[in-house]
N, C-alpha and C positions, 0 to 999 in steps of 0.2 A: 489581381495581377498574376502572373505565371512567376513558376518561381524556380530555380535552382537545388533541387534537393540536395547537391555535394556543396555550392558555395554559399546561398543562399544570401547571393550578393544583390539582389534586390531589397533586402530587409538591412533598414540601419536606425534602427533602435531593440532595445532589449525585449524577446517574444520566445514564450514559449511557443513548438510549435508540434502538433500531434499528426503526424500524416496516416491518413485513413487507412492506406494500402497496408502500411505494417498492422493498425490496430485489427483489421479486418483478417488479417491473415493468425494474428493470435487471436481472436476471436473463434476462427473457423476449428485451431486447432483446440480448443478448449471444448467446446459443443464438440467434437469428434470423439474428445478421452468419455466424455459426460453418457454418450450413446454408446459406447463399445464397452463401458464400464458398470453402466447401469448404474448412473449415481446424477445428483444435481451438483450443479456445479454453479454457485453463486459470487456478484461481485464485493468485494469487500469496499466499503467508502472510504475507512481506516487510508486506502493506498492511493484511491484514487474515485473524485465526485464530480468530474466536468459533467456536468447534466445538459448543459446542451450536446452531448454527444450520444445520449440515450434512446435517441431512436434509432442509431448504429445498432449498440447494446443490447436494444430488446427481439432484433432480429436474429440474435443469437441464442440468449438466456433469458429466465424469467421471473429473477427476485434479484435481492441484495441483502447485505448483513450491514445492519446501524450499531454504534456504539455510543449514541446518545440521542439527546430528542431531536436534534436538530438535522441528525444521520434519518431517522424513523421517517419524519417528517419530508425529508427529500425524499427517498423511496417510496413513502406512500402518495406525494403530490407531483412529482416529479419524474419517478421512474413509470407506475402506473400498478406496484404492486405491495401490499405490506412487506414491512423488514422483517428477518430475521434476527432478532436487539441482543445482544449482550450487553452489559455495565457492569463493572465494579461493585459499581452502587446505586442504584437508584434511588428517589427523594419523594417525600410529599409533595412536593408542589409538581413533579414532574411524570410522575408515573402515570395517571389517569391518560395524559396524551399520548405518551408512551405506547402504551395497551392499547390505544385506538389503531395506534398507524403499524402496530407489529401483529403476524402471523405466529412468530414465534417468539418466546420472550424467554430467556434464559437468565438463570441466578447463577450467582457469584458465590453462593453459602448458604445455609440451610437457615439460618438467622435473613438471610432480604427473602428468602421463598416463604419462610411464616408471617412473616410482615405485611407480602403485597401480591401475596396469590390471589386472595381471596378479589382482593379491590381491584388487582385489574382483571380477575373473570368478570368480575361486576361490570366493568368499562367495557369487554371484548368478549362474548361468552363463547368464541370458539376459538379464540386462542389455545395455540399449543406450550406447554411447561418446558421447560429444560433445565440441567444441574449443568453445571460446569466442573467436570472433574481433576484430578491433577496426580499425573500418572507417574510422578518425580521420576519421570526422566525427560532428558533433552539435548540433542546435539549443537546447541545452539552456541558457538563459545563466544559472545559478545553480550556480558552481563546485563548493558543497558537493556537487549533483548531477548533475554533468557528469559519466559515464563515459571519455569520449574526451578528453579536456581533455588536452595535452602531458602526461607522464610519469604519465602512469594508470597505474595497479597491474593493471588489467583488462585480460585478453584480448589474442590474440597476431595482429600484423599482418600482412599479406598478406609482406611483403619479409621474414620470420624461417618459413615455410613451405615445405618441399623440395615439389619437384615432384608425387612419390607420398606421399598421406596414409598415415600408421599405418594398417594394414588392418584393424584394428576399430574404425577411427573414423566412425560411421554420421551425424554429423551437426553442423551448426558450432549456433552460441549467440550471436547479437546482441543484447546491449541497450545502446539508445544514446538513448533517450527519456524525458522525462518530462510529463505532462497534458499530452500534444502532440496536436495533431491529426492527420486523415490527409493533409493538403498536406502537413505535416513527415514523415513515414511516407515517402510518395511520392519526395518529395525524397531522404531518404535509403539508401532502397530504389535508387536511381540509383549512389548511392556505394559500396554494398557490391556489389553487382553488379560496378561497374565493378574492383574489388580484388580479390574471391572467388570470382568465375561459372566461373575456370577451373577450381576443385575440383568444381563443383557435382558432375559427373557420378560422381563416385567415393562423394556423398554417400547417405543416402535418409530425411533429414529435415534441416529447417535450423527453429529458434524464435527468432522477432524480437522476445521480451524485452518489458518490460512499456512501458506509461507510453501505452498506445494509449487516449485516454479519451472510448471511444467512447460515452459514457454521459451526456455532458457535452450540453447542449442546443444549443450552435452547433459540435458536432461533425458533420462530413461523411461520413455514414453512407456515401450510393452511390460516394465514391468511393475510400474504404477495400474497400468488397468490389469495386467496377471497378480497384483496384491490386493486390489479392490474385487475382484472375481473372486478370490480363495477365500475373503472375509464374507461375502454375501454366501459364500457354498456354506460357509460354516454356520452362517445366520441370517438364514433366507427371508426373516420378519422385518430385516431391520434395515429402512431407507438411510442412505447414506448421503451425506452432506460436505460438501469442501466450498473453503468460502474464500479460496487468494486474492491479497487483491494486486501484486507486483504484478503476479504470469499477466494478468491483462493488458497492463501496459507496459510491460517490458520490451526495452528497445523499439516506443514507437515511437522519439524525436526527441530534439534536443532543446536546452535552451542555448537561442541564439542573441548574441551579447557584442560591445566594441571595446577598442583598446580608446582610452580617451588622455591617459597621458603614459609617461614612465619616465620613470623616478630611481634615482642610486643612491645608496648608502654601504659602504665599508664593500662595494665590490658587486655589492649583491644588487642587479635589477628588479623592478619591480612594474609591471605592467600591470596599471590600473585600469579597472574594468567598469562600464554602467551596471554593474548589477552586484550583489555582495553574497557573501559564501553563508553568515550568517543569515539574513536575509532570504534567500533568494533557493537556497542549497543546502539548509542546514544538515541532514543527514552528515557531509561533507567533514563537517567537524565534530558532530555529537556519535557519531558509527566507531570510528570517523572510516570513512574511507577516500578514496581518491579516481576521480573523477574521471574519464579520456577523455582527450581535449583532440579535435580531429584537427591532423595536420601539426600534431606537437608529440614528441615522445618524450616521457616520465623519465627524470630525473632523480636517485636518492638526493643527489648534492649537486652543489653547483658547480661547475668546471670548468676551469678557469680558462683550457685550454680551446673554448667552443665561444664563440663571440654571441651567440644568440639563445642564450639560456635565461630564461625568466623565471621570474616569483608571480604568481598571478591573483594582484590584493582586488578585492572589493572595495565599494566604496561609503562603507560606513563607518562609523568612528570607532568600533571595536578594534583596538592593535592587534588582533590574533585573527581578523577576517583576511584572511588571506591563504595560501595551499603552495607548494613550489616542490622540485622545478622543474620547466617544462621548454627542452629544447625544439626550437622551428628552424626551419630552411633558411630563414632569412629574418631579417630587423623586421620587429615589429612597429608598426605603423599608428597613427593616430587615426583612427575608426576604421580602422582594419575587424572583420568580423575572430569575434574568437568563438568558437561552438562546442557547449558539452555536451557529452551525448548521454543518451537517455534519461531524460530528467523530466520523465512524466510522473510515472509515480512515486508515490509519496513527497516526490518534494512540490507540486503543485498545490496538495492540501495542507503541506507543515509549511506555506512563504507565511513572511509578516510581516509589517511596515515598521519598525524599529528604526529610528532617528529620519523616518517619512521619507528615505530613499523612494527612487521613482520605480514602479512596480511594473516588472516585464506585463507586455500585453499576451493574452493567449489565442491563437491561430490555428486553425485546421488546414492541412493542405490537403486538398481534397483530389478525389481520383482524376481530375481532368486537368490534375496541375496548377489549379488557381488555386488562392490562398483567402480563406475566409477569418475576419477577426474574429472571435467569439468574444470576448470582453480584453477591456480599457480601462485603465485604471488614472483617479487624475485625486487632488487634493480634494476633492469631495468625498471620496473613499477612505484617505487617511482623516480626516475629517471626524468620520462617522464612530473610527474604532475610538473615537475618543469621549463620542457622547455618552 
């Protein structure tokens, strides 16, 4: 069906929905920083794994970074390329497939790189090594998302480093970012340098990890590839790697959702919605942040003095799934469309079926204005998470 990009009044049930035209167009600008820059630019799964949308994808870029087996394993059956792995931890029982489906395998501490170097050169003999460093510093001020924050479980610091690296260790792993720009890049580009530059030369790759959101519209394109230029002048051996995975799908669609009752208490409205903030949005409450809702302006409070100011609850049984408040032009309706915007990445790979609420469908609308489902989700699915 043709569809409505602004009301998207053909759609009346809950759907994620990813329109090509945006993804295509941060795609294009990403492969352009990647060539002017002299760097690979890879997608992170972490943000975002619609794999039926990978033959988009690979007509841009040509890898992806996994964070566990079942990341490795999409990338290598599904993209068409080994992952670049990182883990925390990695396990006996998990590693050997691991090392099959990764190009590059990177540790978390010098304690998993003596444990399972050897066993997955064994599974992969041309895998590449990597250390994960941690360059304590980080602009990041939301704890839940701080990597570097005192006593991170991440990554091992300059002063726990001997002199000579393990000699299969072809390359360190910085991530120390999130929707940062490239002033914050730059800035901390100064810092790991100043900690790490002495190994550079035994390296011959370093990846500086995601949260580069170059995709973002008051992001500083020239001078992210003018600070990626001045690092390669300085250390002309060493391949560089950035692996976001928000800039991808930043701002390519929203989830689109209905009003299905509402409800007062003590004054305050509440427009219930098919889809829940837990559920469906989580970022929303664990970030937290707050959402734009198109055709509604943000509220601190409610005002008593404006007749159509809402609370907008989910519909799950947690009393705190809910976000407010959000005045509109007029009463809201009973299946009237409510639409958040941009609610591709990360919250498509963190939904979950918590109390078996009915799980948005997801949809591509594609260049020619029709609208393709890509998956449906029905009681066979919550089903499964239970087996």
């Amino acid at each position: 069906m043709k569809l409505n990009l602004d009301t998207f009044s053909t759609v009346n049930r809950p759907m994620y929905i990813l329109e090509e035209a945006r993804l295509r167009r941060n795609l294009r600008l990403i492969a352009d920083v990647a060539r002017k820059a002299d760097v690979e630019i890879i997608l992170a799964f972490k943000a975002y794994a619609l794999w039926k949308t990978f033959p988009i994808f690979r007509e841009y870029i040509h890898a992806t970074t996994a964070s566990s087996l079942a990341e490795a394993r999409l990338a290598y059956e599904e993209f068409g390329s080994k992952a670049h792995t990182f883990s925390p931890a990695y396990t006996d029982y998990e590693i050997d497939e691991i090392a099959c489906c990764s190009s590059h395998l990177q540790f978390n501490s010098l304690t998993q790189y003596e444990r399972y170097h050897e066993r997955a050169r064994k599974f992969n003999p041309k895998i590449s090594f990597g250390l994960r460093i941690n360059p304590e510093y980080s602009e990041v001020e939301t704890e839940l998302y701080n990597p570097c924050a005192p006593g991170t479980r991440f990554g091992v610091s300059a002063n726990r480093l001997s002199e000579q690296l393990p000699v299969d260790i072809d390359g360190f792993h910085c991530h120390c970012h999130c929707e940062s720009g490239a002033a914050v890049f730059k800035r901390t580009l100064q810092h790991i340098e100043d900690k790490f530059a002495h190994w550079f030369t035994q390296l011959k790759w370093i990846n500086f990890g995601g949260g580069h959101l170059m995709t973002r519209d008051d992001y500083d394109i020239t001078l992210l590839i003018d600070t990626l230029r001045g690092f390669h002048a300085r250390y002309p051996w060493l391949k560089v790697i950035l692996e976001p995975g928000s800039a991808f799908a930043w701002q390519t669609g929203p989830l689109v959702c209905q009003v299905v009752d509402v409800v007062e208490d003590h004054e305050i409205k509440t427009a219930i919605l098919n889809v829940s903030f837990t559920c469906h949005m989580p970022d929303c409450l664990e970030m937290p942040y707050t959402p734009i809702v198109r055709g509604g302006k943000h509220r601190i409070a409610d005002d008593k003095h404006s007749p159509y100011i809402y609370r907008l609850g989910g519909n799950s049984c947690l009393s705190g799934d809910y976000m407010g408040y959000w005045e509109f032009s007029h009463a809201l309706r009973i299946g009237e469309n409510i639409i958040f915007e941009d609610m591709l990445h990360y919250t498509t790979v963190k939904t979950n079926m918590f109390n078996g609420v009915s799980h948005p469908a997801i949809a591509l609308a594609k260049l020619d204005g029709t609208l393709e489902i890509l998956r449906e989700y029905d009681y066979n699915d919550y089903k499964s998470r239970m087996d």
